[in-house]
VEXMARSE-868720 format. One line per field, with one value per residue (C-alpha): residue number from 0; residue in one letter; x, y, z. Coordinates in pm, 1 decimal, padded with zeros to 6 digits. Last residue first. Layout:
REM residues N
gukol = c(NUM;...)
semi = c(a;...)
px = c(X;...)
py = c(Y;...)
pz = c(Z;...)
***
This chain:
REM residues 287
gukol = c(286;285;284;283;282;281;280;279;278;277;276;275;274;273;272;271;270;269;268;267;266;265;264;263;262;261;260;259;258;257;256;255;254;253;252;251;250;249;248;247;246;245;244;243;242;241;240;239;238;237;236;235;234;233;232;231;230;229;228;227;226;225;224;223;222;221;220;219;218;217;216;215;214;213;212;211;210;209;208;207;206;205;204;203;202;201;200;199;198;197;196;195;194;193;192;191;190;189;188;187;186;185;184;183;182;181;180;179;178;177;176;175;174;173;172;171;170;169;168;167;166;165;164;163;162;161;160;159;158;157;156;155;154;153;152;151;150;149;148;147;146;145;144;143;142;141;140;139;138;137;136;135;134;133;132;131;130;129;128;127;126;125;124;123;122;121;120;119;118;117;116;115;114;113;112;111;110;109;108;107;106;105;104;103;102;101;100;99;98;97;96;95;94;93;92;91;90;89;88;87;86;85;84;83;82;81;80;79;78;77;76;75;74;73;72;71;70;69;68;67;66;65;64;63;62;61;60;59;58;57;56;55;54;53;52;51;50;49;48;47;46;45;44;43;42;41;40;39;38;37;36;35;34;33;32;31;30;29;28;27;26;25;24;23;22;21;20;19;18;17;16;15;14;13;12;11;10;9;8;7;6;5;4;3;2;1;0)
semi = c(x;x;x;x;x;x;x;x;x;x;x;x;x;x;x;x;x;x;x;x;x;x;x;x;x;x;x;x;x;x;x;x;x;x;x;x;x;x;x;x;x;x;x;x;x;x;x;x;x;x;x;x;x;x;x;x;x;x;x;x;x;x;x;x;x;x;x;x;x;x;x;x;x;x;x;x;x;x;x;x;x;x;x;x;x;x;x;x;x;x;x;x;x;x;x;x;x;x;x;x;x;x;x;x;x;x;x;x;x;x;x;x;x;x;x;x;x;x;x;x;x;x;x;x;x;x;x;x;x;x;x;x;x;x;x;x;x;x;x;x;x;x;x;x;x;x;x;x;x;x;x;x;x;x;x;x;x;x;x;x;x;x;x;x;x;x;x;x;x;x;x;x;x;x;x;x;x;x;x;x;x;x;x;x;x;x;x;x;x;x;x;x;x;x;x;x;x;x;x;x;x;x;x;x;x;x;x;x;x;x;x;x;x;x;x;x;x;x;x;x;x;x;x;x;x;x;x;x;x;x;x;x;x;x;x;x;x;x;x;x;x;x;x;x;x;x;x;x;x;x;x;x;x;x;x;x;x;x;x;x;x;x;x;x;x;x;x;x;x;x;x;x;x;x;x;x;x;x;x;x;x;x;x;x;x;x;x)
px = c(11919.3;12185.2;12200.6;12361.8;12435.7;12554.6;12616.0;12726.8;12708.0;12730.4;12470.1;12629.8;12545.1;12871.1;12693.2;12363.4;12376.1;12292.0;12255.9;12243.1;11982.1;12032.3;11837.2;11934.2;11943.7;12097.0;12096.1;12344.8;12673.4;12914.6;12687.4;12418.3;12153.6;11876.5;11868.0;11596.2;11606.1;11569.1;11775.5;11765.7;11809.2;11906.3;11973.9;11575.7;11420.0;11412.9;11299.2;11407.1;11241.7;11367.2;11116.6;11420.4;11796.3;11970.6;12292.7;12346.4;12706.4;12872.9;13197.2;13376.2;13716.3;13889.4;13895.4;13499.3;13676.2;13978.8;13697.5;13546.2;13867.3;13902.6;13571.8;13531.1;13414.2;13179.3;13193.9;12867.8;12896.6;12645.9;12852.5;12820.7;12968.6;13094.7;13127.7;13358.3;13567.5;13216.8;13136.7;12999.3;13367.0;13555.4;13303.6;13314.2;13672.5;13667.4;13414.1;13427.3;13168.6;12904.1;12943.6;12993.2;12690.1;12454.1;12602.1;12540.2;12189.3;12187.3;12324.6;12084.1;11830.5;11903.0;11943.1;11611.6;11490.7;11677.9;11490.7;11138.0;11273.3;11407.4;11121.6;10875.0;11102.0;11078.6;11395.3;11525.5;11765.3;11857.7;12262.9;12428.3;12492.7;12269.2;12161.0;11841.9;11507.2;11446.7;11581.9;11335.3;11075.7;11121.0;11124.8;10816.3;10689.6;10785.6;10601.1;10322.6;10320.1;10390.7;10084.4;09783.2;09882.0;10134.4;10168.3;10499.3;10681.8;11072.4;11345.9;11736.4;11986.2;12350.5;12590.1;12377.5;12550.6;12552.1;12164.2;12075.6;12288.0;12114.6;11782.3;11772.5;11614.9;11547.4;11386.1;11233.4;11032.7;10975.0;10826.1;10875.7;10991.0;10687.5;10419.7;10554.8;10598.8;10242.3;10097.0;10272.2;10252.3;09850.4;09848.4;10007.3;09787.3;09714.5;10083.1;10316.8;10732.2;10974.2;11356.6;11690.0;12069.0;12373.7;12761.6;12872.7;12734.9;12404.4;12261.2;12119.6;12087.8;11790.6;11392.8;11050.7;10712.9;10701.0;10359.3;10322.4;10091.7;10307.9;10391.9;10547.9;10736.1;10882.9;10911.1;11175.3;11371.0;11460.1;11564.1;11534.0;11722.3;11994.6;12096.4;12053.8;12287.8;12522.9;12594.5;12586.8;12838.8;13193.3;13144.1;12928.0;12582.3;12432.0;12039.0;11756.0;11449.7;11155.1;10789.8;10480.1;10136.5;09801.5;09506.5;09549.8;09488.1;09334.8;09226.0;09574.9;09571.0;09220.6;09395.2;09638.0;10045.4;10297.2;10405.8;10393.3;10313.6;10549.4;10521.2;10731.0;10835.0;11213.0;11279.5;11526.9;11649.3;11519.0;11315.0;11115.1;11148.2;11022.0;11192.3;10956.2;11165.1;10912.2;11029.2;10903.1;10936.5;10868.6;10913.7;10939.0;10921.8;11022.5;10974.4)
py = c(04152.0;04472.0;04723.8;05035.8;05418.9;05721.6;06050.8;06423.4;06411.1;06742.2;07004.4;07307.9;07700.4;07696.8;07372.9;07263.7;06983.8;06582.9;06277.4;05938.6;05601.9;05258.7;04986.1;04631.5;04347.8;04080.1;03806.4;03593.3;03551.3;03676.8;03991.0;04071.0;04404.4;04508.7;04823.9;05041.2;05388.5;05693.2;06033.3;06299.8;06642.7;06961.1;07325.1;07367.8;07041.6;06855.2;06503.4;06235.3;05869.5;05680.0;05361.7;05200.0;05147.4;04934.9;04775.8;04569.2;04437.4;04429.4;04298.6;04665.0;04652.1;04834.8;05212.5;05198.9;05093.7;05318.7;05622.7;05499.8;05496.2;05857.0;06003.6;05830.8;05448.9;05310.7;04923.2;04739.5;04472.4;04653.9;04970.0;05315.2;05616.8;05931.6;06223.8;06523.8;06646.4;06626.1;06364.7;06474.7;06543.8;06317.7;06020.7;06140.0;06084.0;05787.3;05595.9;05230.5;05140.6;04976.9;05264.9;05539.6;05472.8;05495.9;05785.2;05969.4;05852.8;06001.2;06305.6;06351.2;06267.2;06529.3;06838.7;06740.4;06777.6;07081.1;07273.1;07174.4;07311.6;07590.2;07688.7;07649.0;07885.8;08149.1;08234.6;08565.6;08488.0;08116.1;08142.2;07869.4;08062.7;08223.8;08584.4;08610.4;08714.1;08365.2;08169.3;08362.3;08281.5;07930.8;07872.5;08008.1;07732.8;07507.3;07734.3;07752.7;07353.0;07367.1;07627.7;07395.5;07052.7;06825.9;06431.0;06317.0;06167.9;06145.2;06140.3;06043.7;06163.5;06037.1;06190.1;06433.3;06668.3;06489.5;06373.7;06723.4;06743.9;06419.5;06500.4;06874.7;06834.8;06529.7;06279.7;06576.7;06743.8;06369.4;06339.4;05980.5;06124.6;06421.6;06161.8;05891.4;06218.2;06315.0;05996.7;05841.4;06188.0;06183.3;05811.8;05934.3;06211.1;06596.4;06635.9;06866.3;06933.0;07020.6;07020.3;07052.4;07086.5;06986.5;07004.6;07313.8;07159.9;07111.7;07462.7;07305.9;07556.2;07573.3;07458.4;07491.7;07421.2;07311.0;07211.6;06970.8;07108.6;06969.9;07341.6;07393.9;07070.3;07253.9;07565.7;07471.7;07176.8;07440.5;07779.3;07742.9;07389.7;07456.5;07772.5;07542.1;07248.4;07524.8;07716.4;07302.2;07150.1;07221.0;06915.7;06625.8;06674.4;06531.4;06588.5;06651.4;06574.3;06675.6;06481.4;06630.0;06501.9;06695.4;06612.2;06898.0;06923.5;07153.0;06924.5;06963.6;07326.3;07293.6;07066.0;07290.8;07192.3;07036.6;06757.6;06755.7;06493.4;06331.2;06001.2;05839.4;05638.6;05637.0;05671.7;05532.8;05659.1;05594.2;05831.8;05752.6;05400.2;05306.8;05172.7;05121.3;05266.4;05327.1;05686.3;05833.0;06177.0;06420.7;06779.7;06937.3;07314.4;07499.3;07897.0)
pz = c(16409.9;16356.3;16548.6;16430.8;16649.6;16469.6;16619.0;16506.3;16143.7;15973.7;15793.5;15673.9;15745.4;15995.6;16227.6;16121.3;16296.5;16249.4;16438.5;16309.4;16421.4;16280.9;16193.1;16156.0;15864.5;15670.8;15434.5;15388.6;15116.6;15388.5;15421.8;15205.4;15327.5;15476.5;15674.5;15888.0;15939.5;16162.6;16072.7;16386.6;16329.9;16520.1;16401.5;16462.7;16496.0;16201.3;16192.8;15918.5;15879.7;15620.1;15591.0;15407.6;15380.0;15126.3;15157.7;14839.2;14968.0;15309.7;15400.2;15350.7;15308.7;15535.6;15527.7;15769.3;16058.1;16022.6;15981.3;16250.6;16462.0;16362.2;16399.1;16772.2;16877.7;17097.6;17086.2;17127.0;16840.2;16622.4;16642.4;16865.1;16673.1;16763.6;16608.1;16723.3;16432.9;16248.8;15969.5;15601.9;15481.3;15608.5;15565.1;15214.6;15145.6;15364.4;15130.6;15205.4;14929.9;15117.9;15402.8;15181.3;14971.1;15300.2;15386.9;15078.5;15059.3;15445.4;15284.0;15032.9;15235.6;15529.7;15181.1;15143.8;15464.7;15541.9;15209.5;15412.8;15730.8;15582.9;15392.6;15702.8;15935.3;15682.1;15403.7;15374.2;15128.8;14974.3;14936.1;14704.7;14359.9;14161.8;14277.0;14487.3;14277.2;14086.6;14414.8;14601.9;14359.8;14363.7;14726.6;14756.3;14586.7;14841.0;15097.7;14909.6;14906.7;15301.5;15341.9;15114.1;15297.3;15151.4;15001.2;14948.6;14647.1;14724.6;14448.6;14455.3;14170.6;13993.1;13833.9;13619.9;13368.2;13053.1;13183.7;13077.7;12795.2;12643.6;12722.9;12585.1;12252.7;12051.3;12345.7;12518.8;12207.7;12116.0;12416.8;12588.7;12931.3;12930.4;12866.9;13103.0;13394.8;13337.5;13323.6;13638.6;13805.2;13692.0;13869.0;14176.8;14252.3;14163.5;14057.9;14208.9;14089.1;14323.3;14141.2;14287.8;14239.5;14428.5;14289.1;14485.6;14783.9;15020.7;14977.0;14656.5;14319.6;14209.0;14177.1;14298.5;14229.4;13850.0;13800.8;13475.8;13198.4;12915.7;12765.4;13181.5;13120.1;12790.5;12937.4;13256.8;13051.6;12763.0;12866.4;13322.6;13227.0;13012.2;13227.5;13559.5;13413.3;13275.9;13669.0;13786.6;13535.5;13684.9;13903.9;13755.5;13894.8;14216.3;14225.8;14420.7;14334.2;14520.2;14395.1;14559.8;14541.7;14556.3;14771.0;14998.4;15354.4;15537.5;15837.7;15993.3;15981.5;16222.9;16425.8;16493.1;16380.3;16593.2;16334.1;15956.5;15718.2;15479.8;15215.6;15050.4;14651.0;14538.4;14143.6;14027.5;13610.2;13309.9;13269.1;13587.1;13761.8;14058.3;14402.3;14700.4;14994.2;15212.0;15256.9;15582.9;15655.5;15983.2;15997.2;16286.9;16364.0;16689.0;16629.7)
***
């Protein structure tokens, strides 16, 4: 079975408990017609996070006894949540709201709890390096899907292994795991992250830059050691397909270079290669 997935993250930052929030939207491609007019008007917000290594086996105990009842006492609809497939140091939450607004509400009510505020906050953001959040709308069999996630997790031992997933779960749990990693990539650039670049790029990746040249892992990772002369590199309207062990990232850039404004768009490829997700291909413009 072929499945794509198609997102689109317009890369409106928000704010949610104090932290960025960004805003997006997903619909699915190569479904009937007849799936496509069962849609549902709820929202979904999947957050995955990167926690401070050592923390994730405590992060999930803290959360399934404290976090996990108290937004369940608050009436918000926890979907999905676990352990990410992504590294040792990933975690995620699904959560559904019936729009925007009552995600708004419901998340502003939760945040500024007292019950919140003077229980489990400060351990919970203890553990939390940093985190990056899409809000998409779904239809009635992706949201069962997420949820499905859940229970799997619940029954499967804790660790990194998600058993017996379907072809809709995987696709959905490879999209998240795509942003992550694209957020990652992002960072690396601006920040002239080798260590990263080593891990998230394949032995074979190749890369074709603004300026034309066409370059393998090991010049690129030269290229990207020096300096880098960008600064508050941004990328928006994400757009991430799935196909199979395949996936193509889309995105535009803006960004500050030499003390002017600047932008492009670039295009990576992914593959699942050895249950992991590396880079295969990267080409920039810039205009």
């Amino acid at each position: 079975m072929r499945l794509r997935l198609w997102v689109s993250i317009t890369g409106v930052l928000l704010f949610a408990g104090g932290m960025p929030v960004v805003r997006g939207h997903v619909s699915k491609m190569n479904q009937s017609t007849a799936d496509r007019e069962v849609i549902s008007s709820r929202v979904v917000e999947i957050r995955t996070y990167t926690l401070k290594t050592g923390t994730r086996e405590g992060f999930h105990e803290l959360f399934v006894r404290e976090s996990l009842p108290m937004l369940r006492r608050q009436n918000v609809d926890v979907v999905a949540y676990g352990p990410s497939l992504h590294d040792a140091n990933s975690y995620f939450l699904v959560r559904s709201f019936a729009s925007l607004e009552e995600r708004t509400r419901g998340e502003e009510a939760f945040y500024n709890s007292r019950e919140w505020l003077d229980g489990p906050r400060a351990a919970v953001l203890a553990a939390i390096e940093s985190y990056s959040t899409v809000v998409v709308p779904v239809d009635r069999e992706t949201l069962e899907a997420l949820r499905a996630l859940s229970r799997r997790a619940e029954r499967g031992k804790q660790g990194d292994v998600m058993p017996q997933t379907t072809p809709t779960e995987t696709a959905t749990f490879d999209v998240a795991t795509l942003l992550r990693l694209n957020d990652d990539y992002i960072r690396s650039v601006e920040t002239s992250d080798v260590e990263r670049f080593r891990e998230i790029l394949a032995e074979d990746f190749l890369c074709s830059l603004p300026d034309g040249k066409h370059i393998g892992r090991d010049a690129f990772l030269e290229h990207v050691a020096a300096p880098s002369q960008l600064s508050d590199l941004r990328a928006h309207d994400v757009n991430v397909r799935v196909m199979g062990d395949f996936a193509l990232v889309h995105a535009r850039t803006t960004f500050v270079t030499n003390g002017r404004p600047g932008a492009g768009r670039y295009t990576d490829a992914w593959a699942r290669r050895n249950g992991r997700w590396v880079a295969i291909a990267a080409h920039v413009t810039r205009y």
